[in-house]
Rosetta silent file (secondary structure, phi, psi, omega in degrees, C-alpha in Angstrom):
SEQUENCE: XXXXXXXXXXXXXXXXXXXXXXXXXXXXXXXXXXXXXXXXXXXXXXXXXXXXXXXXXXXXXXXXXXXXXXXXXXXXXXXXXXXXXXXXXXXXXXXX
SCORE:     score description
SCORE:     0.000 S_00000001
   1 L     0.000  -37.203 -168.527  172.588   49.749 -129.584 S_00000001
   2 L   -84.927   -9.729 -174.952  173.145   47.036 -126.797 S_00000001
   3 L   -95.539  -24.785  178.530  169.623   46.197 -126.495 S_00000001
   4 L   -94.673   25.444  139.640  169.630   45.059 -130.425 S_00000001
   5 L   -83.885   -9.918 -173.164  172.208   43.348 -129.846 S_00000001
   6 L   -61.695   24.435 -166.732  170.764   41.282 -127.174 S_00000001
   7 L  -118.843  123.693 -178.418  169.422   38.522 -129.424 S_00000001
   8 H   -69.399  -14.892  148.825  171.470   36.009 -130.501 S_00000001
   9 H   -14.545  -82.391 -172.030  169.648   36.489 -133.975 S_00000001
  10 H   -51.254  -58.480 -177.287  170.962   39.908 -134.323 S_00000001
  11 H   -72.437    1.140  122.523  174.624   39.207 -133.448 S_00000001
  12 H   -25.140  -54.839 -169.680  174.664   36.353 -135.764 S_00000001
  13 H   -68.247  -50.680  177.300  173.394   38.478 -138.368 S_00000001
  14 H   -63.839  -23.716 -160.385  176.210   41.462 -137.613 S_00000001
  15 H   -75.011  -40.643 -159.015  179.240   38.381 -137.153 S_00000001
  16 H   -75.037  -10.268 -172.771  178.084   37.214 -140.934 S_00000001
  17 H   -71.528  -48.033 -143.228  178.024   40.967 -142.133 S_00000001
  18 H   -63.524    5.767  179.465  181.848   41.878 -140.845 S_00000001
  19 L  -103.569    9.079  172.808  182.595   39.161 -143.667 S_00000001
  20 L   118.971  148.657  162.858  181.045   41.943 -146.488 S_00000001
  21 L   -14.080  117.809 -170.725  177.770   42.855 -147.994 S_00000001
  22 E  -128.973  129.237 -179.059  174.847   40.241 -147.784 S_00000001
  23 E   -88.218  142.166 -178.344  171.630   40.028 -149.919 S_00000001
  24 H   -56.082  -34.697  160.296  168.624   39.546 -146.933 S_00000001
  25 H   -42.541  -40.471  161.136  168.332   36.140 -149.566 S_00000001
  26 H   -66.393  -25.578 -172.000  171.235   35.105 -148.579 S_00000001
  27 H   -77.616  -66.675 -172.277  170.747   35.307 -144.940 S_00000001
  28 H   -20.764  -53.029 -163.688  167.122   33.625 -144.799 S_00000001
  29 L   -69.857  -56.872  173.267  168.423   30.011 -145.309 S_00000001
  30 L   -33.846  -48.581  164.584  170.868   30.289 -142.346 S_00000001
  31 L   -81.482  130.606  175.755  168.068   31.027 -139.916 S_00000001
  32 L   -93.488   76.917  114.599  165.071   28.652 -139.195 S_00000001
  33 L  -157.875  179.807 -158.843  162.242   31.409 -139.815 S_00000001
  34 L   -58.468  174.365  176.648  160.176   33.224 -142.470 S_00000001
  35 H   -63.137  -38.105  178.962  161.034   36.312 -143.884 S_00000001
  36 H   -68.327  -39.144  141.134  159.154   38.611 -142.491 S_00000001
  37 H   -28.516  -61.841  178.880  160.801   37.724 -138.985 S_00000001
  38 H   -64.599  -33.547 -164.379  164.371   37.876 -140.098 S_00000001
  39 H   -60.744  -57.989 -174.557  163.254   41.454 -141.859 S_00000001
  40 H   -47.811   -6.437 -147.582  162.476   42.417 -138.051 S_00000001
  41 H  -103.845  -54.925 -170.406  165.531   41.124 -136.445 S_00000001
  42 H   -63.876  -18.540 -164.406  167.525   43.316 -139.916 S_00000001
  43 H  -115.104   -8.312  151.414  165.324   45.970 -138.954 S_00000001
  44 H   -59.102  -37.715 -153.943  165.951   46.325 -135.235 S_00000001
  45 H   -83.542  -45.547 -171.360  169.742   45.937 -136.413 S_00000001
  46 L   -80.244   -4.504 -162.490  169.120   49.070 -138.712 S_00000001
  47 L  -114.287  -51.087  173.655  167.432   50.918 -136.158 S_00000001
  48 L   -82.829   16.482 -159.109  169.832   51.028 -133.759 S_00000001
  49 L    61.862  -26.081 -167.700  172.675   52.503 -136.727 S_00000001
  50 L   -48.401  -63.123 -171.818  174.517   49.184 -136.722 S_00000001
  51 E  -104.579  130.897  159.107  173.517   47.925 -140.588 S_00000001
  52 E  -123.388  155.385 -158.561  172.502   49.817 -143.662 S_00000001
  53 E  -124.077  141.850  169.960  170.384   48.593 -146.489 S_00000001
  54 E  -170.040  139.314  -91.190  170.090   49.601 -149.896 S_00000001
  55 E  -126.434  126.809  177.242  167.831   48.589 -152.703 S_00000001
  56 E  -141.938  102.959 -174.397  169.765   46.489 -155.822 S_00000001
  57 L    42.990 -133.107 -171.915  166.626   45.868 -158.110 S_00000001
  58 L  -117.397   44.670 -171.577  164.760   43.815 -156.038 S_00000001
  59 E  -118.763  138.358 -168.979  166.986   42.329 -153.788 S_00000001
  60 E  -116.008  150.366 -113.570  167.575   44.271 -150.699 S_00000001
  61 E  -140.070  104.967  124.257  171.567   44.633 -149.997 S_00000001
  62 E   -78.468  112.271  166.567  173.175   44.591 -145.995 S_00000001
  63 E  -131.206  160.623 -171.609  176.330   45.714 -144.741 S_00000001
  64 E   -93.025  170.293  175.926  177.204   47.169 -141.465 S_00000001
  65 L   -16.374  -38.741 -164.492  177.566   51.031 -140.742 S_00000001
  66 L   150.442 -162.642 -171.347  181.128   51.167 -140.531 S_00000001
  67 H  -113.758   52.812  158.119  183.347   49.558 -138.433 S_00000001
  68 H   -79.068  -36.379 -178.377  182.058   50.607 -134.963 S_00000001
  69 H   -58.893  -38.352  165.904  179.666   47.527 -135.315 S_00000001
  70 H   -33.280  -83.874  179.187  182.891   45.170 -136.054 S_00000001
  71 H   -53.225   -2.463  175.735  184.254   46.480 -133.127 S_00000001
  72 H  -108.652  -13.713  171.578  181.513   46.272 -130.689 S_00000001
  73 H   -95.512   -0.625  164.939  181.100   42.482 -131.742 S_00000001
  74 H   -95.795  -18.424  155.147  184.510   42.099 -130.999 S_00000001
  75 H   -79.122  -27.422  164.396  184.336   43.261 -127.616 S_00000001
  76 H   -36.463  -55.062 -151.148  181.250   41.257 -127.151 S_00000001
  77 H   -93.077  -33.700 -177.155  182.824   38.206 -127.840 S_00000001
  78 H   -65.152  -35.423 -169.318  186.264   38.898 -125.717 S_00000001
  79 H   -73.378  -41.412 -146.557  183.647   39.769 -122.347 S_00000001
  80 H   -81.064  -35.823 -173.530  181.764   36.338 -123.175 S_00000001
  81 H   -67.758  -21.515 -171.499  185.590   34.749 -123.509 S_00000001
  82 L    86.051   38.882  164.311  186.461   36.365 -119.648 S_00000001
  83 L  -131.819  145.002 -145.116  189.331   38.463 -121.443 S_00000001
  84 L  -103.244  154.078 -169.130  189.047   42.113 -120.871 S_00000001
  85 L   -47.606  127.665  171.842  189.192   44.563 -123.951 S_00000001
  86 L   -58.323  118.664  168.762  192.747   45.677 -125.218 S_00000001
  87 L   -26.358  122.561  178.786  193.760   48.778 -124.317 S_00000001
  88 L   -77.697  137.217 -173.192  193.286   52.087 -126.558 S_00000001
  89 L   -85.039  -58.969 -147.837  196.379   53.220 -128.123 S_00000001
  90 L  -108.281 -171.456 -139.165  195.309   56.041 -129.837 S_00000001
  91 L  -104.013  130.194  139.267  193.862   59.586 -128.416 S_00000001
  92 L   -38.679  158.280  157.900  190.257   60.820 -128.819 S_00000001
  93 L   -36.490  -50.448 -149.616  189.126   63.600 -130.473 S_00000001
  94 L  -106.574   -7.703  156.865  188.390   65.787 -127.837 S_00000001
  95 L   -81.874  -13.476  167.301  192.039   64.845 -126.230 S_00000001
  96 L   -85.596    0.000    0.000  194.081   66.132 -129.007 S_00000001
C-alpha cells in the first residue's frame, strides 16, 4: 500500500477521492498527462486495495475502499506536518 502511495500523483488522486466518487473524466483535467498515464497511476491505486472502480455506461466511476485509505492519508499528512498520529481510543479486535 505505501509504495502506491509514494507518488505524489497517487496521493493527489486519493486526497480528491475522500471528497466522494469521481468519474476518471473528471480527474484528467487536474493532471498535466494523457489518459492512459493517469489510468496507470488509478490502477496502481486499485491494486494496492485503496480505490475501487465501477463501470457507469461508459464512464468509469472512483471512490476509495473504505475509509482505511482516508485514514492513511491523514496520517501521511500529520508525519509530513512533524505532528505524531493521535492516539487510538478504541480496542482492536483481537483485544476484546
Amino acid at each position: 500500500m505505501m509504495k502506491a502511495l509514494a507518488s505524489p500523483v497517487r496521493l493527489a488522486i486519493v486526497d480528491i477521492l475522500t471528497a466522494g466518487e469521481r468519474c476518471l473524466c473528471e480527474l484528467q483535467p487536474r493532471f498535466r498527462m494523457n489518459k492512459s498515464t493517469l489510468s496507470r497511476h488509478v490502477a496502481a491505486l486499485r491494486n494496492a486495495g485503496l480505490v475501487v472502480e465501477r463501470a457507469v455506461g461508459t464512464r468509469r466511476m472512483l471512490s476509495l475502499r473504505g475509509p482505511i485509505a482516508a485514514r492513511v492519508l491523514k496520517c501521511l499528512e500529520r508525519a509530513a506536518n512533524g505532528r505524531r498520529p493521535a492516539p487510538r481510543t478504541e480496542k482492536r479486535r483481537h483485544e476484546r
